[in-house]
C-alpha positions in Angstrom: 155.4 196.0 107.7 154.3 198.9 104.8 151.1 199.2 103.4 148.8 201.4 102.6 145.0 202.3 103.2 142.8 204.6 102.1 138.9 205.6 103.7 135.9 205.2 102.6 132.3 206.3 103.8 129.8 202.8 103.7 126.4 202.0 105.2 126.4 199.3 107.8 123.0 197.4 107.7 122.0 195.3 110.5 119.6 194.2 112.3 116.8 196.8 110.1 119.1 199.5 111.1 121.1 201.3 108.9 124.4 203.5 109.7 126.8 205.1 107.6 130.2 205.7 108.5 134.1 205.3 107.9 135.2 202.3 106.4 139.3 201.9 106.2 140.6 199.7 102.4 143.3 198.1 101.5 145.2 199.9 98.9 145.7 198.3 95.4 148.1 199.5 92.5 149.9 197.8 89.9 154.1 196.9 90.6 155.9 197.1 86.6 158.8 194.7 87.4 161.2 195.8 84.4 164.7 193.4 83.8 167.3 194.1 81.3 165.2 197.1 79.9 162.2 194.9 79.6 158.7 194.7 81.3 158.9 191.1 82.6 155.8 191.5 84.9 152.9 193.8 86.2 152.1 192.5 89.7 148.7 193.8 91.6 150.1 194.5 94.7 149.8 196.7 98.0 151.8 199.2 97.9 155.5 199.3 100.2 158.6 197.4 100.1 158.7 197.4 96.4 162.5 196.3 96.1 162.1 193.4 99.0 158.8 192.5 96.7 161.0 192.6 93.8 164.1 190.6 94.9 161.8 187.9 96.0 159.5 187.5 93.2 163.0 187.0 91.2 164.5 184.1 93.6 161.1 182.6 93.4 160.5 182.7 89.4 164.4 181.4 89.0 165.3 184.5 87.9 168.3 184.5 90.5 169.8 182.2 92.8 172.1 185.1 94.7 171.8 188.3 95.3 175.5 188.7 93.1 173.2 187.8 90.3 171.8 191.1 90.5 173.6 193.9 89.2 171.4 197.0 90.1 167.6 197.4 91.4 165.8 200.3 92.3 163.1 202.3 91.2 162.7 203.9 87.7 164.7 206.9 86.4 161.7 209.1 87.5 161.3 207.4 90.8 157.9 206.3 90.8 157.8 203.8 93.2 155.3 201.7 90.8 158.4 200.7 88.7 161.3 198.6 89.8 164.4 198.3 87.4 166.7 195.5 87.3 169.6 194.6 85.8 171.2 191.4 85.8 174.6 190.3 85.7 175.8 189.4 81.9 176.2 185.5 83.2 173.4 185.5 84.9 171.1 186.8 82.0 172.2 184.9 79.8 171.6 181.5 82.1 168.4 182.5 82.5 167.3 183.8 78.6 164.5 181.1 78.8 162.6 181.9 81.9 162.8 186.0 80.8 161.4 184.6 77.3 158.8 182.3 78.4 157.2 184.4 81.3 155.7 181.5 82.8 155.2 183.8 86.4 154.8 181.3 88.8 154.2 184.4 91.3 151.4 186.1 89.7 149.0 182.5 89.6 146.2 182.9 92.0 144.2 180.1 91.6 147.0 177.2 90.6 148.6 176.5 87.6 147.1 173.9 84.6 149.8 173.3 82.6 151.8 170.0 83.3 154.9 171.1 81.2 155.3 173.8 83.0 155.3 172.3 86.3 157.7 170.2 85.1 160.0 173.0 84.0 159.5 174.2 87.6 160.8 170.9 89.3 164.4 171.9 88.1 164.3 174.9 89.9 164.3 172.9 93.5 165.3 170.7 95.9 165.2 168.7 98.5 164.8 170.1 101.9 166.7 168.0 104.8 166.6 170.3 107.7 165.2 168.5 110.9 164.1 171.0 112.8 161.6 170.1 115.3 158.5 171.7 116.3 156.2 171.0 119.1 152.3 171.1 118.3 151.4 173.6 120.6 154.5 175.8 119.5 153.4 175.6 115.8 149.3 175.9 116.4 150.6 179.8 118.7 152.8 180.8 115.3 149.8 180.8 113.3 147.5 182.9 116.5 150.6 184.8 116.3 150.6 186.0 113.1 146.9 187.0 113.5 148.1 189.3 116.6 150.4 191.0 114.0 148.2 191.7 111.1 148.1 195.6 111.1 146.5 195.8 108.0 144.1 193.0 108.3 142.5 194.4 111.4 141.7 197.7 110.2 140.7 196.7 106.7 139.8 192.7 106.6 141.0 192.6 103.4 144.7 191.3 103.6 147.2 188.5 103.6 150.3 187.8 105.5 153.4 186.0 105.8 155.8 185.8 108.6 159.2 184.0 108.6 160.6 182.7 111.6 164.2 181.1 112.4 164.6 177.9 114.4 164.4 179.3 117.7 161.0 180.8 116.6 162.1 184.5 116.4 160.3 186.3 113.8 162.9 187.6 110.9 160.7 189.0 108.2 156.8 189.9 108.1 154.7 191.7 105.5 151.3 192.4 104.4 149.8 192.7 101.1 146.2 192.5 98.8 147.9 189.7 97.2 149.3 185.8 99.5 152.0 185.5 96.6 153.0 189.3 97.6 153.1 188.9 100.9 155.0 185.6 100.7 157.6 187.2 98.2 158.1 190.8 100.1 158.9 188.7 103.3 161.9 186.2 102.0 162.7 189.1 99.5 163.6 191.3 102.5 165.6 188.2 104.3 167.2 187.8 100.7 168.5 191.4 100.6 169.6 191.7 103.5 171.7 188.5 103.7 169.0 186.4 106.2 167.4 184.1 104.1 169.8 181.3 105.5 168.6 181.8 109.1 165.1 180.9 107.9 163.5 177.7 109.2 159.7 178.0 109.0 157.0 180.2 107.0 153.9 181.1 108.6 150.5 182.4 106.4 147.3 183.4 107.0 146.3 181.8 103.7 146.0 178.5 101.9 148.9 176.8 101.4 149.1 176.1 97.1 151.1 174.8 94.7 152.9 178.3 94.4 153.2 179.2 98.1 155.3 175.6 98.0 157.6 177.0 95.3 158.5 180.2 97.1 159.3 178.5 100.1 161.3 175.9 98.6 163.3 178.2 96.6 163.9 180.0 99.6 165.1 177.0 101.8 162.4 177.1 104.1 161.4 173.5 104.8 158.3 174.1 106.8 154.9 175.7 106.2 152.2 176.4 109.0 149.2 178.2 107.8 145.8 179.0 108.8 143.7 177.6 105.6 143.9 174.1 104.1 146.9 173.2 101.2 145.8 172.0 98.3 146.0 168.5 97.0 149.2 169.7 94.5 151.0 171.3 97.3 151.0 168.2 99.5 152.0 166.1 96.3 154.9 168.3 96.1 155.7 169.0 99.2 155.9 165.4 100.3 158.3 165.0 97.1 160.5 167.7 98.6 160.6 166.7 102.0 158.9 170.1 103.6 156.3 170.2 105.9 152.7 171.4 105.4 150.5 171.6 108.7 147.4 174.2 109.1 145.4 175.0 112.4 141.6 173.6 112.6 139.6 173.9 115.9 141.0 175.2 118.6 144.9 173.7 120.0 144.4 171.4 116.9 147.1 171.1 113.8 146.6 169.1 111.0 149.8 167.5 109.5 149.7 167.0 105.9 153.4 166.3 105.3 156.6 166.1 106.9 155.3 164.9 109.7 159.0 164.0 111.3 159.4 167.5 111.8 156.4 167.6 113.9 156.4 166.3 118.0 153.1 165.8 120.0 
């Protein structure tokens, strides 16, 4: 995982006592994602793994299928790490002239998305997820405890999501960090999508609530089960159910609520 942090000097009250002392942040800055010469989006973001960030936030928005549709990413002529450039390939940009145009940024939506036509230009972007993976209770409910154990960033600075992708046999293949849940969800598949992983992917673990958006990602990215520690919401079950993927958060303790896909789950 990359992130950054920065120090800060606070005053602790409690209990009629005050102390002042260190305080470690999250660090905040804003990711220009430019395609094709263009500024598509400006992402807040922590910063690290800008072109895994990048790569995924592309698969996710149906900006690319494969990483072939790419023709060049990196940073910008001047190397500021703040500014990834991408160029498509010619076929590829010109399938996709309507999403560049419209800029409907299903990644950047923090607290759902309102508009009904655009969730129904969304729906063509997926698919049905078939794989039958099965996962014990007590196996899923010790994915989400283990993602806690892993949060580097969230334990010095309490002020971070994560997401951690897994393959079938359990075995963690991508985990990052980040200010934002849609960043942290898009640096992990994007690094299994660069690197030529994404297709050993089975299940998606996050430390936050499980939305509308979170469902998109995954989808897109073939994962076909979701485990988190916070509640989905009612528009994520909805379309989870339609896509055959499986939502399930932790409650009390050993306990997993199933909200979908339930056939994937054994007691």
């Amino acid at each position: 995982m990359a992130g950054s942090t920065e120090t800060f000097e606070v005053t602790r009250y409690y209990e009629g006592k005050s102390v002042k002392g260190p305080h470690d942040l999250i660090g905040e800055e804003p990711l220009l994602i430019r395609i094709d010469g263009q500024p598509y989006a400006t992402i807040m973001r922590t910063p690290g793994e800008e072109t895994f960030h990048a790569a995924g936030f592309c698969l996710a928005e149906g900006i690319v299928d494969d990483m072939n549709d790419f023709s060049t990413m990196g940073f910008c002529k001047d190397m500021d790490a703040n500014v990834v450039e991408i160029r498509l390939n010619p076929e590829r940009h010109k399938k996709v002239e309507d999403i560049l145009e419209k800029k409907n940024l299903i990644s950047l939506s923090s607290c759902g998305i309102c508009g009904r036509e655009m969730i129904k230009e969304r729906l063509g972007l997926l698919s049905t997820l078939s794989g039958m993976i099965r996962i014990d209770i007590d196996h899923a409910v010790r994915q989400v405890e283990r993602l806690h154990s892993k949060q580097q960033l969230y334990n010095s600075t309490r002020g971070s999501h994560a997401a951690m992708i897994l393959d079938s046999a359990f075995n963690p293949l991508s985990i990052s960090e980040d200010v934002g849940r849609h960043n942290s969800l898009d640096k992990a598949i994007g690094r299994l999508f660069m690197t030529g992983k994404l297709n050993e992917a089975c299940i998606c673990v996050l430390s936050s609530r499980i939305s509308y958006e979170m469902v998109i990602k995954a989808n897109r990215a073939k994962v076909p089960v979701i485990l988190s520690a916070s509640r989905p919401t009612t528009l994520a079950v909805r379309l989870a159910s339609e896509l055959g993927m499986t939502l399930a958060c932790t409650a009390r303790e050993s306990e997993l609520i199933i909200f979908s896909g339930e056939e994937r789950i054994e007691g």
